[in-house]
N, C-alpha and C positions, 0 to 999 in steps of 0.2 A: 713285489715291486710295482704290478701292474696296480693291484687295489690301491696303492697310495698315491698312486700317478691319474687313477679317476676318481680318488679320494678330493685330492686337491683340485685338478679341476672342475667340479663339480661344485667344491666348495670357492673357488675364484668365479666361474661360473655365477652363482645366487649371489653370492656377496655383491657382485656389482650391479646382479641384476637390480636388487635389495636398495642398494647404494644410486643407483640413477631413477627409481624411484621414488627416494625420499627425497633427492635433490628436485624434479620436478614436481613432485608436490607442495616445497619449499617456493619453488618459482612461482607456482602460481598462487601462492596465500599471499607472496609479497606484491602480486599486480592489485590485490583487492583491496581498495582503502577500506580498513573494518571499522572504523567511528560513528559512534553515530552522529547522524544528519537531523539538525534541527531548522524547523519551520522559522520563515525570517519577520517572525512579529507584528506583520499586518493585525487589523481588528477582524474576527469572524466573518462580520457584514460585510466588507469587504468582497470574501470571499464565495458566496452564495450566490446563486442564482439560479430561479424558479424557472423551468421550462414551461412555453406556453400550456402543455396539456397538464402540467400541475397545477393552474388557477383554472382551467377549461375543465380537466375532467374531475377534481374533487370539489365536491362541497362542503369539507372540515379543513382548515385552515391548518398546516404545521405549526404549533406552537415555536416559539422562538426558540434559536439554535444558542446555549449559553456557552459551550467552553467546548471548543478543541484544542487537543494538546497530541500531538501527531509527531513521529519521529521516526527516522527509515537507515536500513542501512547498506551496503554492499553486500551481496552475499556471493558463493559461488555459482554460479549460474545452474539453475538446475533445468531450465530448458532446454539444452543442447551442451555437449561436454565442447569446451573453446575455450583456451588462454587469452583470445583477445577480447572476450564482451565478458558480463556480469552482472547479474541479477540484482531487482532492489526490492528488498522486502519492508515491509511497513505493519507500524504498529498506531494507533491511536482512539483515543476515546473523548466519542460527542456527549454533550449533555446537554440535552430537551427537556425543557420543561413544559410540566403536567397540562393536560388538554381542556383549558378554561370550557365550563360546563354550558356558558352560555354562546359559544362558537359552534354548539351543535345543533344545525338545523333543526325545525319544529318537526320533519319529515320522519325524526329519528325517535322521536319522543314517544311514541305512541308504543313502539317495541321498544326492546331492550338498546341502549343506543352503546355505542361504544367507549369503553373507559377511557382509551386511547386512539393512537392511531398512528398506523404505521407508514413508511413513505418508500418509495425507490429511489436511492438516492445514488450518480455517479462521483467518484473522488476520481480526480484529477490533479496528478502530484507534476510539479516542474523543477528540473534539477537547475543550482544556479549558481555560476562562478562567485570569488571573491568579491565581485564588484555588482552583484544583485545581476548579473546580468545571465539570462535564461538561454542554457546550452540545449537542452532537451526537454518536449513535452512528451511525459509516458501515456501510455491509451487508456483513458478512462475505467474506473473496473467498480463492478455494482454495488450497491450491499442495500440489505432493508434497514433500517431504523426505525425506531417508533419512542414517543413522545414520555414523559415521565421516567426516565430510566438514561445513565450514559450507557452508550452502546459501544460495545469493542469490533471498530475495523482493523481487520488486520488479512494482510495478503501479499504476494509475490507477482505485480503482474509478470505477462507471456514476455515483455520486452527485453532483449537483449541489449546490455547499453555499451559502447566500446572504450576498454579499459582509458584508452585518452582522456574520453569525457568522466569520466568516475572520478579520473586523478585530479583531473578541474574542478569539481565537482566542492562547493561547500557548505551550501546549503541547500535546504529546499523550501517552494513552496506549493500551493493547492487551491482548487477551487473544486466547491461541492455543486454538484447542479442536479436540485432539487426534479426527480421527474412526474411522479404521481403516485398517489395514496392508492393503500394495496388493500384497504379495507372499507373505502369512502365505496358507496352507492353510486355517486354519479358518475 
Protein backbone atom coordinates (compact mmCIF):
# COMPACT_ATOMS: atom_id res chain seq x y z
CA UNK A 1 0.00 0.00 0.00
CA UNK A 2 2.90 2.31 1.09
CA UNK A 3 4.73 1.76 -2.63
CA UNK A 4 1.52 2.94 -4.38
CA UNK A 5 0.99 5.74 -2.13
CA UNK A 6 4.77 7.01 -3.08
CA UNK A 7 4.07 5.59 -6.39
CA UNK A 8 1.43 8.16 -6.98
CA UNK A 9 2.91 10.89 -5.46
CA UNK A 10 5.79 11.01 -6.99
CA UNK A 11 4.22 10.36 -10.09
CA UNK A 12 1.53 13.75 -9.37
CA UNK A 13 4.68 15.02 -8.01
CA UNK A 14 6.71 15.26 -11.95
CA UNK A 15 3.64 15.37 -13.61
CA UNK A 16 2.94 18.80 -12.48
CA UNK A 17 6.36 19.53 -12.06
CA UNK A 18 6.51 18.48 -16.07
CA UNK A 19 3.05 20.35 -16.58
CA UNK A 20 4.06 23.89 -15.11
CA UNK A 21 7.06 23.62 -17.20
CA UNK A 22 5.66 23.27 -20.35
CA UNK A 23 3.00 26.00 -19.48
CA UNK A 24 5.80 28.62 -18.81
CA UNK A 25 7.73 27.89 -21.57
CA UNK A 26 4.49 28.17 -23.56
CA UNK A 27 4.22 31.78 -21.79
CA UNK A 28 7.04 32.88 -22.92
CA UNK A 29 7.20 31.81 -26.76
CA UNK A 30 3.76 33.60 -26.70
CA UNK A 31 5.47 37.19 -25.35
CA UNK A 32 7.97 36.90 -28.45
CA UNK A 33 6.67 38.31 -31.70
CA UNK A 34 8.50 35.56 -34.01
CA UNK A 35 8.05 37.23 -37.66
CA UNK A 36 10.23 38.57 -39.34
CA UNK A 37 11.17 42.16 -39.33
CA UNK A 38 11.60 43.81 -42.56
CA UNK A 39 13.65 46.92 -43.33
CA UNK A 40 11.20 49.95 -44.31
CA UNK A 41 12.49 50.74 -48.03
CA UNK A 42 14.47 53.71 -47.74
CA UNK A 43 17.45 53.93 -50.82
CA UNK A 44 21.02 52.37 -49.39
CA UNK A 45 22.36 56.00 -49.76
CA UNK A 46 20.26 57.00 -47.56
CA UNK A 47 21.48 54.97 -45.19
CA UNK A 48 25.41 55.35 -45.11
CA UNK A 49 27.56 57.40 -43.58
CA UNK A 50 31.36 57.64 -43.84
CA UNK A 51 33.08 58.64 -40.50
CA UNK A 52 35.51 61.37 -40.51
CA UNK A 53 38.61 58.89 -40.12
CA UNK A 54 37.24 56.71 -43.15
CA UNK A 55 38.12 59.71 -45.85
CA UNK A 56 41.21 60.92 -43.17
CA UNK A 57 42.78 57.65 -42.65
CA UNK A 58 42.26 55.41 -45.99
CA UNK A 59 43.52 56.20 -49.26
CA UNK A 60 41.37 53.65 -51.40
CA UNK A 61 37.93 54.74 -51.61
CA UNK A 62 35.01 51.94 -50.65
CA UNK A 63 33.59 51.09 -53.90
CA UNK A 64 29.80 51.67 -53.87
CA UNK A 65 27.61 49.85 -51.52
CA UNK A 66 24.94 48.15 -54.15
CA UNK A 67 22.20 46.10 -52.28
CA UNK A 68 21.23 45.49 -48.73
CA UNK A 69 18.53 43.32 -48.04
CA UNK A 70 18.54 42.91 -44.09
CA UNK A 71 15.89 41.30 -42.07
CA UNK A 72 15.80 40.52 -38.03
CA UNK A 73 13.72 38.92 -35.80
CA UNK A 74 12.67 38.29 -31.98
CA UNK A 75 14.36 35.72 -30.50
CA UNK A 76 14.51 34.39 -26.89
CA UNK A 77 16.80 36.38 -25.21
CA UNK A 78 19.84 34.72 -24.86
CA UNK A 79 21.70 37.38 -22.78
CA UNK A 80 20.07 36.88 -19.48
CA UNK A 81 17.14 34.33 -18.80
CA UNK A 82 13.88 37.23 -18.45
CA UNK A 83 10.28 37.00 -19.48
CA UNK A 84 10.13 40.52 -19.80
CA UNK A 85 13.08 41.63 -22.63
CA UNK A 86 14.10 39.84 -25.81
CA UNK A 87 16.65 39.55 -28.03
CA UNK A 88 16.97 40.66 -31.78
CA UNK A 89 18.92 38.79 -34.01
CA UNK A 90 19.68 39.83 -37.65
CA UNK A 91 20.42 38.41 -40.68
CA UNK A 92 21.45 40.40 -44.03
CA UNK A 93 23.59 40.63 -47.04
CA UNK A 94 25.72 43.82 -48.62
CA UNK A 95 26.96 43.87 -52.03
CA UNK A 96 30.09 45.94 -53.01
CA UNK A 97 31.20 46.36 -55.90
CA UNK A 98 34.57 45.42 -57.41
CA UNK A 99 37.44 47.93 -56.52
CA UNK A 100 37.90 50.20 -59.74
CA UNK A 101 41.81 49.61 -60.55
CA UNK A 102 42.29 53.15 -61.15
CA UNK A 103 41.05 54.30 -57.31
CA UNK A 104 44.38 52.83 -56.21
CA UNK A 105 46.85 55.20 -55.43
CA UNK A 106 50.15 55.45 -57.53
CA UNK A 107 51.84 54.54 -53.94
CA UNK A 108 50.41 50.99 -54.31
CA UNK A 109 51.58 50.26 -57.63
CA UNK A 110 54.98 49.75 -57.35
CA UNK A 111 54.16 46.52 -55.02
CA UNK A 112 51.66 44.31 -55.20
CA UNK A 113 48.65 46.52 -54.63
CA UNK A 114 45.43 45.16 -53.43
CA UNK A 115 42.56 43.23 -55.29
CA UNK A 116 40.29 44.67 -52.92
CA UNK A 117 39.54 46.19 -49.90
CA UNK A 118 38.23 45.79 -46.83
CA UNK A 119 36.43 48.24 -44.44
CA UNK A 120 35.10 48.47 -40.70
CA UNK A 121 31.85 48.93 -40.96
CA UNK A 122 29.12 49.66 -37.66
CA UNK A 123 25.24 48.51 -38.45
CA UNK A 124 23.03 50.23 -36.60
CA UNK A 125 19.49 48.73 -36.62
CA UNK A 126 16.23 50.98 -35.21
CA UNK A 127 13.06 49.26 -34.34
CA UNK A 128 9.80 51.06 -35.58
CA UNK A 129 6.16 51.16 -34.76
CA UNK A 130 3.29 51.02 -37.44
CA UNK A 131 3.44 54.49 -38.13
CA UNK A 132 7.64 54.63 -39.10
CA UNK A 133 7.92 56.00 -35.96
CA UNK A 134 11.32 54.82 -33.95
CA UNK A 135 10.83 53.05 -30.54
CA UNK A 136 14.32 51.94 -29.96
CA UNK A 137 18.00 52.57 -31.18
CA UNK A 138 20.07 49.07 -30.57
CA UNK A 139 23.98 49.63 -29.99
CA UNK A 140 25.89 49.54 -33.05
CA UNK A 141 27.79 46.12 -33.64
CA UNK A 142 30.88 45.79 -36.05
CA UNK A 143 31.60 43.70 -38.83
CA UNK A 144 34.43 43.96 -41.69
CA UNK A 145 33.26 43.94 -45.24
CA UNK A 146 35.21 44.23 -48.18
CA UNK A 147 34.62 45.21 -51.87
CA UNK A 148 33.66 42.63 -54.83
CA UNK A 149 31.97 39.98 -52.87
CA UNK A 150 28.02 40.33 -50.82
CA UNK A 151 29.15 39.92 -47.34
CA UNK A 152 26.82 38.03 -44.88
CA UNK A 153 26.18 40.28 -41.45
CA UNK A 154 24.54 38.42 -39.33
CA UNK A 155 24.34 38.76 -35.17
CA UNK A 156 22.51 38.98 -31.92
CA UNK A 157 23.29 42.28 -30.49
CA UNK A 158 24.05 42.43 -26.31
CA UNK A 159 20.65 44.55 -26.07
CA UNK A 160 17.94 43.46 -24.19
CA UNK A 161 14.61 44.88 -25.66
CA UNK A 162 11.24 44.92 -23.41
CA UNK A 163 8.60 42.67 -24.62
CA UNK A 164 6.37 46.05 -24.81
CA UNK A 165 8.50 47.47 -27.30
CA UNK A 166 8.89 44.06 -29.42
CA UNK A 167 4.98 43.91 -29.53
CA UNK A 168 5.11 47.59 -31.13
CA UNK A 169 7.55 46.74 -32.96
CA UNK A 170 6.94 46.34 -36.98
CA UNK A 171 9.48 47.08 -38.70
CA UNK A 172 12.88 48.13 -38.84
CA UNK A 173 15.30 50.21 -40.02
CA UNK A 174 19.44 50.89 -40.27
CA UNK A 175 22.07 52.95 -40.91
CA UNK A 176 25.76 51.64 -41.82
CA UNK A 177 28.58 54.03 -40.60
CA UNK A 178 31.22 53.39 -42.80
CA UNK A 179 34.71 53.61 -40.18
CA UNK A 180 38.07 52.75 -41.97
CA UNK A 181 39.65 50.45 -44.32
CA UNK A 182 41.43 47.55 -42.51
CA UNK A 183 43.90 47.15 -45.35
CA UNK A 184 44.48 50.88 -46.77
CA UNK A 185 48.17 52.01 -45.89
CA UNK A 186 47.33 55.23 -44.82
Amino acid sequence: MKKWLVFWLCFLFFGMGGTAYYLVTLYQESLVPTRWLLENGLSLAERVDFITEASSKSDIPLPELKKFDLKAKFINPIYGETTESVSLGYTGELTIEKLDRKNIPDSYLANSPPAEVSYEVELQIYLLDKDGIQLRALKPVRHIVSSGKTNLLRDVPTDLIPVTIAKRTMSIDFKIYVKNCTNCRK
